[in-house]
C-alpha positions in Angstrom: 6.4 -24.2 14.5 3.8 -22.0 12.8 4.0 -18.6 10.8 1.6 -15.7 10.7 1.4 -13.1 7.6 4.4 -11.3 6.8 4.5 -7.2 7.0 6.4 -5.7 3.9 8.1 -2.4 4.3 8.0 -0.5 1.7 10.5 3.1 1.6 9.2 6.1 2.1 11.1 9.4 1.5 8.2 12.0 2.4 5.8 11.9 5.7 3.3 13.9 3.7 3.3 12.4 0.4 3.2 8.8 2.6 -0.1 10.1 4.8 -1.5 11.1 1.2 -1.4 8.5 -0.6 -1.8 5.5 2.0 -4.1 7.2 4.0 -6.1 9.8 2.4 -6.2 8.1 -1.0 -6.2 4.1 0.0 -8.0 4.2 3.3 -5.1 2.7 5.5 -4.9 3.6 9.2 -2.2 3.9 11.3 -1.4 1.6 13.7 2.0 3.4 15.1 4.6 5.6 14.7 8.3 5.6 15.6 11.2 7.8 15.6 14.4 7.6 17.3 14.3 11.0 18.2 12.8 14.8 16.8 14.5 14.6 14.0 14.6 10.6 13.2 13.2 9.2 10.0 9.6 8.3 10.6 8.9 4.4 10.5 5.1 3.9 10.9 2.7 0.8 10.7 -0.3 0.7 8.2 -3.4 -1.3 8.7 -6.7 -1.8 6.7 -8.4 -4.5 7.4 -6.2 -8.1 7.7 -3.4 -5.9 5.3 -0.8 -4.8 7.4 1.9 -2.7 5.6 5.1 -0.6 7.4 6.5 2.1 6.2 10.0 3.3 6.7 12.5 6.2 5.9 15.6 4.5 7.4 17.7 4.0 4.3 19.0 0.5 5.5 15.9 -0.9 6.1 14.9 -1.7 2.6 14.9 0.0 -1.2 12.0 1.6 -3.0 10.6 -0.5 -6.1 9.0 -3.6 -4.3 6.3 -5.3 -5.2 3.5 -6.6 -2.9 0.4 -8.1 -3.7 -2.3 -7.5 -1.5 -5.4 -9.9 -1.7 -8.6 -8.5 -1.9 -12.6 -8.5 -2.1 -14.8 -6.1 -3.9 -12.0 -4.9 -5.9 -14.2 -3.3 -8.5 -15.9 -1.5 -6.1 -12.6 -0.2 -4.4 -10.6 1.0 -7.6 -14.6 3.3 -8.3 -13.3 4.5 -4.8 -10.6 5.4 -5.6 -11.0 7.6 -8.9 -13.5 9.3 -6.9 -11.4 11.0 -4.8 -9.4 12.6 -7.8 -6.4 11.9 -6.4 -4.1 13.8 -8.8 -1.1 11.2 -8.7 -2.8 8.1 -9.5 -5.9 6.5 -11.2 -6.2 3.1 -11.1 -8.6 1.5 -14.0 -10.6 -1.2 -13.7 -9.3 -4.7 -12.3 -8.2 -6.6 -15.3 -8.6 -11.1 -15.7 -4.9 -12.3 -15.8 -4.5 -15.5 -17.5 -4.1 -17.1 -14.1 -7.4 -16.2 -13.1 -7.1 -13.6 -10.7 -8.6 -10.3 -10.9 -5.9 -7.5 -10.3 -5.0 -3.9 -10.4 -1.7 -2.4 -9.7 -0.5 1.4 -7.7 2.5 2.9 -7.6 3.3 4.7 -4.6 4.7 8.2 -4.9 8.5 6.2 -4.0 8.4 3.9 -6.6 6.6 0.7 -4.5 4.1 -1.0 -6.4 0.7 -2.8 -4.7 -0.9 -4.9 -6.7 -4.3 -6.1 -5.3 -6.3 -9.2 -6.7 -9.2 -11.3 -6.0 -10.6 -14.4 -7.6 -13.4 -13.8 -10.4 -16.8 -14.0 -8.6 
């Protein structure tokens, strides 16, 4: 038996707050989007690059507050990105060295999920 990458879903309690943040602020696509119906919560895929992420507004499906770490390259690079755009809720500093030698910068999403992306030093 083999495994491929897991998905995390993460809560989301606003469609417009979600497209904001994941995908005019981080640069995700989307991949697809569900409801059940017109008036169905909204549970919709993410993709950038090989990070997949879901998204879902189906209280049983999971809680807000997780934590995912999302491994990356040219972190420095990305987090500039980032506090170009000005987004208003969030401004991510500069990767920091961990004492386990990853570089690594942590976002909060606006429903209380945390992504925390790292790369080895170069």
């Amino acid at each position: 038996m083999t495994f491929g990458a897991p998905t995390p879903i993460l809560r989301s309690f606003d469609e417009a707050k979600a497209r904001e943040f994941y995908i005019d602020f981080l640069g995700f696509e989307i991949e697809f989007e569900h409801r059940f119906g017109p008036d169905a919560p909204l549970y919709m895929g993410l993709r950038r690059g090989d990070c997949a992420l879901h998204l879902s507004e189906h209280h049983g499906d999971c809680s807000p507050g997780a934590q995912v770490r999302i491994p990356a390259s040219g972190l420095k690079a990305y987090t500039q990105e980032l506090r170009d755009k000005r987004y208003k809720y969030a401004n991510p500093g500069d990767p920091t060295e961990k004492p386990w030698g990853l570089y690594e910068v942590s976002i909060r999403d606006p429903f209380g999920n945390s992504l925390t992306f790292f790369e080895p030093p170069e």
